[in-house]
KOLLO-225191 format. One line per field, with one value per residue (C-alpha): x, y, z; residue in three letters. Coordinates in steps of 0.5 Angstrom, whole numbers, plus 500, padded with zeros to 3 digits. Layout:
<pts>
east <- c(X / ...)
north <- c(Y / ...)
up <- c(Z / ...)
r <- c(ALA / ...)
</pts>
This chain:
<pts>
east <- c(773 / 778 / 777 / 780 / 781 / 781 / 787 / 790 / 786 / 790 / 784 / 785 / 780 / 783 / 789 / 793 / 792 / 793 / 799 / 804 / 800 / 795 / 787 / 786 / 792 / 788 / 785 / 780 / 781 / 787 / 787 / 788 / 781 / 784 / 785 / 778 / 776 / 780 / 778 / 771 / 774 / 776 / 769 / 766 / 771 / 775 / 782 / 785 / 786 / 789 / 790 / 790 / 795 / 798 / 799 / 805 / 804 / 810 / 806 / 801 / 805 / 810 / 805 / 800 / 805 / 804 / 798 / 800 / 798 / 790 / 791 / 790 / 794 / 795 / 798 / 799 / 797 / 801 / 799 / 804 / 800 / 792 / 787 / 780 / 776 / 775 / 782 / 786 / 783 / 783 / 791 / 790 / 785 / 790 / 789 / 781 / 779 / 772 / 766 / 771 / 769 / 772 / 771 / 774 / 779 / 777 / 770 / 768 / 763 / 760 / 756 / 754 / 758 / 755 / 749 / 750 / 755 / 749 / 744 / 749 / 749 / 741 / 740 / 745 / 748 / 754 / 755 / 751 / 752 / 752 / 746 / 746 / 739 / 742 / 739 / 743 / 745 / 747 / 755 / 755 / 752 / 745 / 743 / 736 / 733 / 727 / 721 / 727 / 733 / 735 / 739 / 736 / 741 / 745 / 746 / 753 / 753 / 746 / 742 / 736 / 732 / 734 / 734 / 728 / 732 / 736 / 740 / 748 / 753 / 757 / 763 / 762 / 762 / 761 / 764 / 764 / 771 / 769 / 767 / 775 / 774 / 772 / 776 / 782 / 789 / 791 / 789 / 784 / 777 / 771 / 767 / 760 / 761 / 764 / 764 / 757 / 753 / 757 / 755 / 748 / 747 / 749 / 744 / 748 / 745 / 746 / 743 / 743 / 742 / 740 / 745 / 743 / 748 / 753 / 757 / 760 / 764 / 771 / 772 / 773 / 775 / 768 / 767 / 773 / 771 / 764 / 766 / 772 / 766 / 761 / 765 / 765 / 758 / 758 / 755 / 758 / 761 / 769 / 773 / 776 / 783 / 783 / 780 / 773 / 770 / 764 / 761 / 765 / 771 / 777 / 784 / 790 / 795 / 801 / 797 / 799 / 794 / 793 / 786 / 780 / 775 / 779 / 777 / 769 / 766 / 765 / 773 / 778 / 786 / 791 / 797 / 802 / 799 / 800 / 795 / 799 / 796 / 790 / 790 / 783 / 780 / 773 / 767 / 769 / 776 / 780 / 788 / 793 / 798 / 804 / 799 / 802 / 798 / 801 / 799 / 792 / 792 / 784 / 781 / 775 / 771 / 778 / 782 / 790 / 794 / 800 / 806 / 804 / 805 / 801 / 803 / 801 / 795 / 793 / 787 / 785 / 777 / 773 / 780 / 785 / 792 / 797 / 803 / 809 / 806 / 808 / 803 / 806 / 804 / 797 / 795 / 789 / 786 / 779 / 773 / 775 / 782 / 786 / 794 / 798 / 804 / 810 / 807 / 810 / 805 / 809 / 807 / 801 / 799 / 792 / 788 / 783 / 776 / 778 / 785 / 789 / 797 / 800 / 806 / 812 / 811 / 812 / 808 / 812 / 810 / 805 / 802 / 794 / 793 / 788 / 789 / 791 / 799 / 801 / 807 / 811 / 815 / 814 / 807 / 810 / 808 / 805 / 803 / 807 / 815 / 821 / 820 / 813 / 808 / 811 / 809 / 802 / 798 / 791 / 789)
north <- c(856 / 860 / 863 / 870 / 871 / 876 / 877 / 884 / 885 / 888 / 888 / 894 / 892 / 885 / 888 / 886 / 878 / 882 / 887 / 882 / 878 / 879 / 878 / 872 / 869 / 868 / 861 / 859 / 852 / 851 / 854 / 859 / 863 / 862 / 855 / 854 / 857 / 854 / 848 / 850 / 852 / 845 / 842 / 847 / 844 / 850 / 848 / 855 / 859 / 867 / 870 / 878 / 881 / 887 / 887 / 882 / 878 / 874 / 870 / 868 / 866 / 862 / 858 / 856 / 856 / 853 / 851 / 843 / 841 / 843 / 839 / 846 / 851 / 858 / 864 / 871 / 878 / 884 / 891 / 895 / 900 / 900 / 898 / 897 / 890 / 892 / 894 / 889 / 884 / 888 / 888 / 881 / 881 / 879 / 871 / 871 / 869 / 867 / 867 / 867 / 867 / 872 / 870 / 874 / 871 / 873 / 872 / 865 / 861 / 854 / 857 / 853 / 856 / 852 / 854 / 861 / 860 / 856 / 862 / 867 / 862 / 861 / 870 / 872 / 876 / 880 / 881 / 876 / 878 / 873 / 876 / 874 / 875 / 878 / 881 / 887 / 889 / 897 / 894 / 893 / 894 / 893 / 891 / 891 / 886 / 886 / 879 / 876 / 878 / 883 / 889 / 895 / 899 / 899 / 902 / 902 / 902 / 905 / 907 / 904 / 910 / 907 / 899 / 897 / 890 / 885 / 883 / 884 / 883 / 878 / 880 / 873 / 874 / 871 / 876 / 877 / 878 / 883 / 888 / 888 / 893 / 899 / 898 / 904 / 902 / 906 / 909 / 904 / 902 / 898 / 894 / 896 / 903 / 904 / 898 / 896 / 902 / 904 / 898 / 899 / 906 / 903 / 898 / 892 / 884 / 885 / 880 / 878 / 872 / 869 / 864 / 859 / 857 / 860 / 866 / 871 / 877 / 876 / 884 / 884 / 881 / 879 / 876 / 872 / 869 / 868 / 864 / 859 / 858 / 857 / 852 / 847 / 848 / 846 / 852 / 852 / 846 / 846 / 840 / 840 / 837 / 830 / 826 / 827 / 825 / 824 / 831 / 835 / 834 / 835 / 832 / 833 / 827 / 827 / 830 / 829 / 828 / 825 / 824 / 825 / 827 / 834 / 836 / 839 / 840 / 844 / 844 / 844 / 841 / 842 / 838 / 836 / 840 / 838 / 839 / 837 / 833 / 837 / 843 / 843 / 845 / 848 / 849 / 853 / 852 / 853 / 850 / 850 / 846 / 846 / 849 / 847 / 848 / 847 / 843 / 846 / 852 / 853 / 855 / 857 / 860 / 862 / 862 / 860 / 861 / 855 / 854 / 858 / 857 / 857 / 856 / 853 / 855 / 861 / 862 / 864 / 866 / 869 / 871 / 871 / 870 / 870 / 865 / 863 / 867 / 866 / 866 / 864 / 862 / 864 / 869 / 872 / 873 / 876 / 876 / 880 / 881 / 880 / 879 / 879 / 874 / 873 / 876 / 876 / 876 / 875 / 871 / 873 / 878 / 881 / 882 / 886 / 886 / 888 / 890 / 889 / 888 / 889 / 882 / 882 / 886 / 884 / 884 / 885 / 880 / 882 / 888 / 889 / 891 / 896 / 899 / 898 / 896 / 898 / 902 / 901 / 893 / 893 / 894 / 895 / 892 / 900 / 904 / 910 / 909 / 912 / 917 / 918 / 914 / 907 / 902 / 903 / 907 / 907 / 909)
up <- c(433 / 437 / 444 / 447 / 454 / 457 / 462 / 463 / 468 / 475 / 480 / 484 / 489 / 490 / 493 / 497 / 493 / 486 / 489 / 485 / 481 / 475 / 478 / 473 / 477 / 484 / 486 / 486 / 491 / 489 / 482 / 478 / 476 / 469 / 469 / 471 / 465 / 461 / 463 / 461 / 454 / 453 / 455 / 451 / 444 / 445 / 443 / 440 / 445 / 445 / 452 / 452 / 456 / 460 / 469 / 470 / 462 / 466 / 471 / 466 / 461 / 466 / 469 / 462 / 457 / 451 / 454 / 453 / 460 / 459 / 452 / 449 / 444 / 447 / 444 / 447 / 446 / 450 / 450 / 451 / 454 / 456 / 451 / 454 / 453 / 445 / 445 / 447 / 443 / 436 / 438 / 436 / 430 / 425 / 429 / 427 / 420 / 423 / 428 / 434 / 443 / 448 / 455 / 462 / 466 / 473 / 472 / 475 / 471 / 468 / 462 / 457 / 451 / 446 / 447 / 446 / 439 / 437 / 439 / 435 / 429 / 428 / 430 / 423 / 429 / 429 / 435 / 441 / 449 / 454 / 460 / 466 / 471 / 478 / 485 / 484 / 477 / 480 / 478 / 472 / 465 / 464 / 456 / 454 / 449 / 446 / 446 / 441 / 444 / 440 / 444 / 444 / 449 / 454 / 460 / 464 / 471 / 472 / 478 / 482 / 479 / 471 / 473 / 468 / 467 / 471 / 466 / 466 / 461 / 464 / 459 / 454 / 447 / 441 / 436 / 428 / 426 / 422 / 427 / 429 / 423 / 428 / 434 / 432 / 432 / 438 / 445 / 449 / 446 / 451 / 448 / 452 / 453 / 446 / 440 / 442 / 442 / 435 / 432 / 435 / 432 / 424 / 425 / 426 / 429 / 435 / 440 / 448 / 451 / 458 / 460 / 465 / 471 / 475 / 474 / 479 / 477 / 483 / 483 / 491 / 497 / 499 / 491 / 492 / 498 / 496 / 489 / 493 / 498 / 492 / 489 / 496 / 496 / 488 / 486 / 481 / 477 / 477 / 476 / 483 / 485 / 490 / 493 / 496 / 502 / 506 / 507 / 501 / 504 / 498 / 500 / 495 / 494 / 500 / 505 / 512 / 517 / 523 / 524 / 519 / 525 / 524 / 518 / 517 / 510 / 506 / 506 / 501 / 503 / 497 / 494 / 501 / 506 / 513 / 518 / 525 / 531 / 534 / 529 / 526 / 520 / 520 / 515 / 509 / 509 / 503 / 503 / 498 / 496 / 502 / 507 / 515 / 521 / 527 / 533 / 536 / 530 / 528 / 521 / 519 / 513 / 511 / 504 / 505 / 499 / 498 / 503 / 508 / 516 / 520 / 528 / 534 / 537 / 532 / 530 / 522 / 521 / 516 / 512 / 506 / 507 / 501 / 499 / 503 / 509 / 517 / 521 / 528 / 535 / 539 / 533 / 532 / 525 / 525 / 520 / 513 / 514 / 507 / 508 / 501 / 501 / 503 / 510 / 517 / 523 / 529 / 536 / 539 / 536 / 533 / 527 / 527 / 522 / 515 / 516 / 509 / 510 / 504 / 501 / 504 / 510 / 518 / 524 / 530 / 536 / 541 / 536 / 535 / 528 / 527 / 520 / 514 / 513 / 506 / 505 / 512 / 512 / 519 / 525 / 532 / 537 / 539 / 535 / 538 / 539 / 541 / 535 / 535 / 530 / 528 / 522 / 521 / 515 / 512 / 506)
r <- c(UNK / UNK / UNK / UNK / UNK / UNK / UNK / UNK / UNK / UNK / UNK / UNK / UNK / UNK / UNK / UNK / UNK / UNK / UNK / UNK / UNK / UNK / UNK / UNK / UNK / UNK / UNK / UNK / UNK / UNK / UNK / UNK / UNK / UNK / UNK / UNK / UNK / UNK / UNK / UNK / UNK / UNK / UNK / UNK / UNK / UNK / UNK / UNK / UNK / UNK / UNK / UNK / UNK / UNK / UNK / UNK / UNK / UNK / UNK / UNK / UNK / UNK / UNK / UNK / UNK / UNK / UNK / UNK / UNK / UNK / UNK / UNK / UNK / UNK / UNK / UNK / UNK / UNK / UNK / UNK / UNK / UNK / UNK / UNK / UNK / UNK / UNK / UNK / UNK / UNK / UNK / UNK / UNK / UNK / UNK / UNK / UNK / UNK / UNK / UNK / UNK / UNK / UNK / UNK / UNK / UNK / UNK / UNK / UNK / UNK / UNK / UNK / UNK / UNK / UNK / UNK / UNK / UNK / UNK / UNK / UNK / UNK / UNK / UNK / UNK / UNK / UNK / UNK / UNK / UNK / UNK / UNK / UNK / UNK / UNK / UNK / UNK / UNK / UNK / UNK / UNK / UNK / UNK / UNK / UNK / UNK / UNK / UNK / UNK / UNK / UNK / UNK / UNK / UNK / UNK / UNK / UNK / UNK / UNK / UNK / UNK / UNK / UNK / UNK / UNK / UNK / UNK / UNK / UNK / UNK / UNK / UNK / UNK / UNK / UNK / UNK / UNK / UNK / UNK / UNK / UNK / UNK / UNK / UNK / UNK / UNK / UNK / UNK / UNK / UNK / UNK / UNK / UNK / UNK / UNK / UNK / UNK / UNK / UNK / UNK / UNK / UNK / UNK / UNK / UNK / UNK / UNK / UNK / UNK / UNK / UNK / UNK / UNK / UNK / UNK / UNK / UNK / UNK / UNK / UNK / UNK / UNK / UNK / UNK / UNK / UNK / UNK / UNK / UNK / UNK / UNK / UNK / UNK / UNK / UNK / UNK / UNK / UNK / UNK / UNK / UNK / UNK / UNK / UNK / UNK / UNK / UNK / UNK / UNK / UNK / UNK / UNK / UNK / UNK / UNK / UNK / UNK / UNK / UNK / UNK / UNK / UNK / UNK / UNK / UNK / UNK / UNK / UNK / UNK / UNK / UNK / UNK / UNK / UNK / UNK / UNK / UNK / UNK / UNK / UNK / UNK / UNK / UNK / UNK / UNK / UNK / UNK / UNK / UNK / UNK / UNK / UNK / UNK / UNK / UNK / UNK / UNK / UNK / UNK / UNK / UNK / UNK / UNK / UNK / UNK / UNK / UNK / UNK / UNK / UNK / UNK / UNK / UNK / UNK / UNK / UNK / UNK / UNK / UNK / UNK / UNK / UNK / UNK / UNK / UNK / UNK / UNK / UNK / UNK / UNK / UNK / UNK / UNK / UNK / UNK / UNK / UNK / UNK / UNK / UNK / UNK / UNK / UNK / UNK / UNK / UNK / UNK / UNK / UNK / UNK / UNK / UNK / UNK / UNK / UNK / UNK / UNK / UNK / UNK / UNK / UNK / UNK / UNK / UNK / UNK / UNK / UNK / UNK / UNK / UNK / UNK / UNK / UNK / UNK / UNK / UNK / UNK / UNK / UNK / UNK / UNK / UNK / UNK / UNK / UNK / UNK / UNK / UNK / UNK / UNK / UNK / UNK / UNK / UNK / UNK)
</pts>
């Protein structure tokens, strides 16, 4: 059977990790979110596999290729302008001739897939929802079943006043291929507001089912970070890269590190990361490949992307920070703050709660950063310069 990814996705409110690249690309312990769910495909008997395409259709495509390296065949599908969910994946209709799959690509999950094939084969359904039960379904789109699991409406986004069910659409289809047949060839088509209700109304099969296991939505920062914490807790079942040690400690091949004692779990260390005599690695640390942390440096519930620098001294809690960044001497880098790549933080400077710095921007030595950095290449030192406001803009 073949599969759809969804992959186009460009994840406005992950930036800055999504300002130059496509949301499904943002890892997740050291690997893409996409690659793990590519991981579940092939665990699942998924060999065929269609990713869908649109935000910087380059970086995927480099990075999975063929898709020989996961043992899969991978084909791509580009939009050339927005098509919604439904309308993405009819752009590729000519390549399903039979039952065929469609997962999200930035939605981290270990669902049994299997299962819910099974369920649409035994239902005759057209169309069969994988459902999730949540604490609070006001995100996302309910979709209300009866005692047999057959779909009776959909509510998209609804308020407390409407909720009379938990259960989500999670965006995991099992899908007919001649439902294709209504999405129009042109202008964006949604699966859940628009596809699905149109089938509902001619008196389709449609049918939900509850899944077990994990399953997180990463639509914001605090939902990304979660879903890296999540994976060191084994929340959700991934196949995480390196060496594991006592207390759920992972550690990649070439690491450089003085003494074991300075790492504590739950944490994750990538693929030649340096960590430097009396520099320690704190609970919920998520390294990529190539990370240094210089002598004396301090990480804790923090998430650093590959090749980046972290300095003597310097303090990153509760953070996420981009790849190929320079984080120098005696910085301080607090709860909530999000850096993009190739960022320059100078020494001794502060980042305050939440901030977002935006890539390839620089912090000047000694600077205190209140407010977002988005459009300006440098913060001063002092919010007032020479000739006024200097480097600092929120929006």
């Amino acid at each position: 059977m073949k599969a759809v990814v969804m992959a186009g996705g460009e994840g406005t409110r992950l930036r800055p990790l999504t300002s130059n690249q496509p949301k499904p690309m943002v890892p997740i312990v050291g690997k893409p979110c996409m690659e793990h769910i590519l991981e579940l495909l092939k665990a699942h008997g998924f060999e065929d596999v269609v990713i869908t395409l649109a935000f910087l259709p380059q970086a995927i495509r480099s990075y999975f290729g063929g898709g020989e390296a996961l043992g899969l065949k991978i084909e791509y599908s580009v939009e050339e302008q927005p098509l919604g969910t439904a309308g993405s994946v009819g752009l590729a209709r000519d390549a399903f001739d039979e039952t065929f799959l469609v997962i999200s690509g930035d939605a981290l999950c270990d669902v049994d897939l299997g299962e819910l094939v099974d369920v649409h084969r035994a239902k005759g359904a057209a169309v069969t929802i994988g459902l999730k039960s949540v604490d609070n379904p006001l995100e996302f789109g309910i979709v209300v079943t009866d005692e047999e699991g057959r779909i009776e409406r959909f509510l998209e986004k609804p308020s407390w006043g409407q909720v009379f069910s938990d259960t989500i659409n999670t965006g995991i289809y099992v899908l007919e291929p001649e439902v294709l047949r209504h999405i129009p060839a042109e202008g964006p088509y949604d699966f859940s507001k628009q596809l699905f209700p149109l089938l509902l109304e001619m008196g389709r099969p449609l049918y939900g089912h509850v899944m077990d296991g994990y399953w997180q939505d990463i639509g914001n920062l605090g939902q990304y970070r979660q879903a890296n914490f999540d994976a060191l807790d084994e929340k959700v079942k991934l196949s995480i890269g390196g060496m594991r040690l006592r207390g759920n400690v992972w550690l990649g091949e070439g690491v450089e590190i003085d003494d074991i004692e300075q790492l504590q779990g739950p944490s994750f260390i990538g693929n030649y990361t340096r960590v430097a005599r009396g520099a320690s690695v704190g609970p919920y640390t998520v390294l990529s490949n190539g990370v240094t942390l210089r002598e004396h440096a301090q990480t804790t519930r923090a998430v650093i992307d590959s090749a980046t620098h972290v300095g003597r001294s310097a303090l990153i809690e509760g953070a996420i920070v981009g790849r190929s960044c320079d984080i120098r001497e005696h910085v301080r880098i607090h709860e909530g703050v999000a850096i993009g790549d190739h960022v320059t933080i100078g020494s001794e400077s502060s980042i305050m709660p939440n901030v977002r710095i935006y890539p390839f921007k620089e912090v000047e030595t000694g600077a205190q950063v209140h407010e977002n950095l988005i459009w300006e290449s440098r913060a001063a030192s002092q919010l007032f310069g020479q000739d006024g406001v200097t480097g600092l803009v929120n929006v």
